[in-house]
N, C-alpha and C positions, 0 to 999 in steps of 0.2 A: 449146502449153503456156506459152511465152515469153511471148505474146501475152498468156493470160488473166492473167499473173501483173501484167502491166505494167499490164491493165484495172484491175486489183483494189489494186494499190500506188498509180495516178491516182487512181482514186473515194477511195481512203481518204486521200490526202493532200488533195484539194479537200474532202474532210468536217471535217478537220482547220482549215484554211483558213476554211472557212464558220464552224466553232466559234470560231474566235481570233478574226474581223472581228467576229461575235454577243457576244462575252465585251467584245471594248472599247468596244462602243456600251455594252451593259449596266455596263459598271460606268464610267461618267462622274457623279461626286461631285453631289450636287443643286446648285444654286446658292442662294445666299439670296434671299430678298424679304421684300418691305415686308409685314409682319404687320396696321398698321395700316389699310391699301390692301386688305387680301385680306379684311379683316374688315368693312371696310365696304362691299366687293361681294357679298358672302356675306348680310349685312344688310338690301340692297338686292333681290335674287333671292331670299328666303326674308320680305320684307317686317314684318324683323324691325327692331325701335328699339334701338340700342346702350343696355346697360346696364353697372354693373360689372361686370367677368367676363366678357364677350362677346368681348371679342379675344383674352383667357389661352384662353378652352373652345376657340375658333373654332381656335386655332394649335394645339390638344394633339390636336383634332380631324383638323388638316389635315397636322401631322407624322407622325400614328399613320399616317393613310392613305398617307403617300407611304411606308410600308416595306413594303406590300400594292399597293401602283398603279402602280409606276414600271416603266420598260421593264426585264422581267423578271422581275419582281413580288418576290415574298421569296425569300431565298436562302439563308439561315440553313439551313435543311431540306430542301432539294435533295437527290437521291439520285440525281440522274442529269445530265449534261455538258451543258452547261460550266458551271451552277453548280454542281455536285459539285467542280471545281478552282478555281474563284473565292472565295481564303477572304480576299481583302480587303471586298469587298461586306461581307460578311457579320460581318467584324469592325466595321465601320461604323454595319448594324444593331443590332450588338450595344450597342454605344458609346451611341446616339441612345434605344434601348429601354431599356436602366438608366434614361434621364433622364425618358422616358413615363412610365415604373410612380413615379419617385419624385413627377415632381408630380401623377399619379392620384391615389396614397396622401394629398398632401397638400387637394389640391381633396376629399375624403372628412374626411380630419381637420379640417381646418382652414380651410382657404376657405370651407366650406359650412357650416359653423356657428358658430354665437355661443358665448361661452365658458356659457350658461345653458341651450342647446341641447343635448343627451344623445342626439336620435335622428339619425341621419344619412338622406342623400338616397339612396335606392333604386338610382338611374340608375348614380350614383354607385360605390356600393357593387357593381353590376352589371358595372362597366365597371372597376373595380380587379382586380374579381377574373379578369376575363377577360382583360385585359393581362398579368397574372402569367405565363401559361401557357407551359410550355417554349419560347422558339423552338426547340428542337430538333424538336418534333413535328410528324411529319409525317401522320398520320392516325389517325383516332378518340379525341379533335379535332381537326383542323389546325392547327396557330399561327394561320395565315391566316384560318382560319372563327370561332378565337374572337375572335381581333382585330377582324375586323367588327363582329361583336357588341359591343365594346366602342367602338365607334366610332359604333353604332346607340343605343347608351346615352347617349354621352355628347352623339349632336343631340338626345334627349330632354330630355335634362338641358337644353341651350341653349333648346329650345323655351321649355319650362316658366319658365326664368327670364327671360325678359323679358314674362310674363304679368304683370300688375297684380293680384296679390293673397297674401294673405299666408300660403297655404297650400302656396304654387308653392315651386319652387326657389331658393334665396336663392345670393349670394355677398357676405361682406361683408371688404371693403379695411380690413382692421385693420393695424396697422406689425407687432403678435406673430403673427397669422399668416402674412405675409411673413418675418418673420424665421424661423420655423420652420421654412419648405421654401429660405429662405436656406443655414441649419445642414445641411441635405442635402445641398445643390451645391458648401458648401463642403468636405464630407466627398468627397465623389465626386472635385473638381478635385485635391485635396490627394493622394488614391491615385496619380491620371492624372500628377500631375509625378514621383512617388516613382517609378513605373512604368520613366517615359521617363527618366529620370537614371541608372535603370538599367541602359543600355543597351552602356554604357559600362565598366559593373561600379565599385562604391563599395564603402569600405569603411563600415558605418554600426554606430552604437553607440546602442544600448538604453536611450531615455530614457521608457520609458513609466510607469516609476515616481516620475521626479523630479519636486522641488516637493513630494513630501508623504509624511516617511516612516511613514504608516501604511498608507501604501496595498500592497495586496499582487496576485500575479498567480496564478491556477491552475496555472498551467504554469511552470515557470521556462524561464530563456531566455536566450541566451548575451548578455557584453555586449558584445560588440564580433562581427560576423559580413560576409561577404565577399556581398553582394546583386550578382547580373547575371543585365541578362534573355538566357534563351536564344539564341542565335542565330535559330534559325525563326520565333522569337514578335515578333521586334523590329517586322516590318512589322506585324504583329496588332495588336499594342498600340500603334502609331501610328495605326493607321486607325480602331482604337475609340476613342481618344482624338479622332481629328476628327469621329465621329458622334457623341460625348457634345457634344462643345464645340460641333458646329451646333446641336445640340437646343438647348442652353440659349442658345445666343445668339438664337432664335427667340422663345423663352419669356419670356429679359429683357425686349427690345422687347416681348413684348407686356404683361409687368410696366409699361413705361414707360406703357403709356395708361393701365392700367385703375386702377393707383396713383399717379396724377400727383400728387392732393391728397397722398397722405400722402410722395411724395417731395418735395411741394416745403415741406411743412409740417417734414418735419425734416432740411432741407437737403444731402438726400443725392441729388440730378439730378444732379451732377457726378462723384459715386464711381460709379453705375448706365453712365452714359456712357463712364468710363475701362475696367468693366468689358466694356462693348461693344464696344469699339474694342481691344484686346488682344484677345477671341473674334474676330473677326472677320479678325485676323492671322493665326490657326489655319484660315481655310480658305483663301489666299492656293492659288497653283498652283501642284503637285509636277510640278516641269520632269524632273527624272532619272526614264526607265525603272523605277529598285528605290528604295527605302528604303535611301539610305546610311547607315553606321555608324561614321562615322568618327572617330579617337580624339584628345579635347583640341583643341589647337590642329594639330593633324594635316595631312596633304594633302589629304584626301578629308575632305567636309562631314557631318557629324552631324545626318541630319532631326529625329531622338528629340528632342536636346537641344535645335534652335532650338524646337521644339514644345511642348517640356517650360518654356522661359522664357516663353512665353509664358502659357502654364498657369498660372504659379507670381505672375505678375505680375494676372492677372486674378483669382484666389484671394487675393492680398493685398489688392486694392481689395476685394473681395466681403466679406471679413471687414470693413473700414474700414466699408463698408454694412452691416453686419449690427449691428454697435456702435452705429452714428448711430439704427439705429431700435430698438433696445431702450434708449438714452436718452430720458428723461423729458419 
């Protein structure tokens, strides 16, 4: 009886074992790459002619895939081990998929049509609506199956627009619709620093009416209140903050090619660059085991807050961009 017990405590600890060595291969952070390079091998194997839009689709295409293709595939939706206990992954995805759906929604509003233009692109429109879909769901539809689908949509889309003719797919590099899905990411980065400063616990006071006192709110709301993120959440919202911040740092760059004319025409390459190079301080290597939380000027290091400056600094340049192109 000794015996089977000791069989039965070995197999389950080597199962155990085999899980934890499976869970660290899978959850190693993606690395970046060149957007420009990946777009024009994609170009090349698909013996397509770069057009405007062709490195933005190429990277929204090739980010959506890597939350569906990478070792271990999605993990959001996992119902069974070890992505069932890996909830940094999956805060990652979460992070990166916020940034999909907003410049989905924007390539539909507003990359893809002319302000004279009323009807939108199908593909488009097909591939918005299928990026939406829960990650949480895990069957009848999958995240995973709609996600394809919207990733089948959107090489359509690519297809079609580098056709020569004026019925195809269009994208046109206007400065108001760069500014538009700018006004997104600077909503999104502005949450992500509030977030991580919270880690800390702040006290913060209720400026959302100032500047204009007719303005009113449905809810009243206290003005001075005590904000701290949870304990449990802190590594959460640090890891969705690095899957939002790779996405968009992918997406700039590939901002950089497709909008070169209209960044160099209202001399905003310099703001787009600053905010590239502060995103890109945000995937640097987490050397410590956990998400430290350490307080102030403290003994132990604060990951939230170096994270959170980083955030806040790249969010400042991105407004400075956003100003230079809604200038005349």
């Amino acid at each position: 009886m000794t015996s089977v017990k000791k069989g039965i405590f070995t197999s389950l600890a080597l199962i155990v074992l085999i899980l934890w060595i499976v869970s660290i291969w899978w959850g190693f952070p993606p690395a970046a790459y060149d957007v420009k390079t990946k777009a024009l091998e994609t170009a090349k194997i698909n013996n397509h002619k770069i057009v405007p839009g062709y490195t933005i689709t190429t990277t929204l295409i090739d980010v959506t895939s890597w939350l569906i293709e990478k070792p271990g595939g999605f993990f959001s939706n996992d119902v069974t081990p070890p992505g069932l206990f890996m909830d940094n992954v999956p805060a990652f995805e979460y992070g990166a998929l916020k940034q999909i759906r907003d410049l989905s929604l924007a390539m539909r509003l507003n990359f893809s049509r002319s302000p004279s233009q009323t009807t939108g692109d199908n593909d488009l429109e097909k591939a918005q609506e299928k990026i939406n879909t829960s990650h949480k769901n895990w069957a009848l539809p999958s995240a995973e199956k709609e996600y394809r689908q919207a990733i089948a949509s959107l090489v359509r889309y690519r297809t079609r627009l580098v056709k020569n003719s004026q019925n195809e797919a269009q994208f046109y590099t206007r400065a108001d619709n760069l500014s538009a899905w700018l006004s997104a990411v600077e909503k999104r980065l502005g949450s992500l620093s509030q977030r991580l400063s919270s880690s800390v616990g702040q006290d913060s006071y209720n400026i959302v009416l100032a500047g204009d006192s007719s303005t009113k709110q449905s809810t009243e709301t206290a003005q001075q209140m005590q904000i701290k993120t949870p304990w449990f959440q802190i590594d959460d919202v640090f890891y969705e903050s690095r899957g939002a911040t790779w996405a968009i740092l992918h997406f700039l760059k590939a901002i950089e090619v497709d909008f070169t004319d209209v960044l160099e025409k209202k001399n905003a390459q310099v703001s787009l660059n600053k905010i590239i190079k502060d995103l890109e301080s945000t995937q640097a290597v987490v050397w410590s085991p956990v998400i430290l939380n350490g307080s102030g000027f403290g003994l132990l290091a604060n990951h939230s807050s170096v994270m959170a400056s980083y955030v806040s600094r790249a969010n400042v340049a991105l407004i400075d961009l956003r100003r230079l192109l809604e200038q005349g």
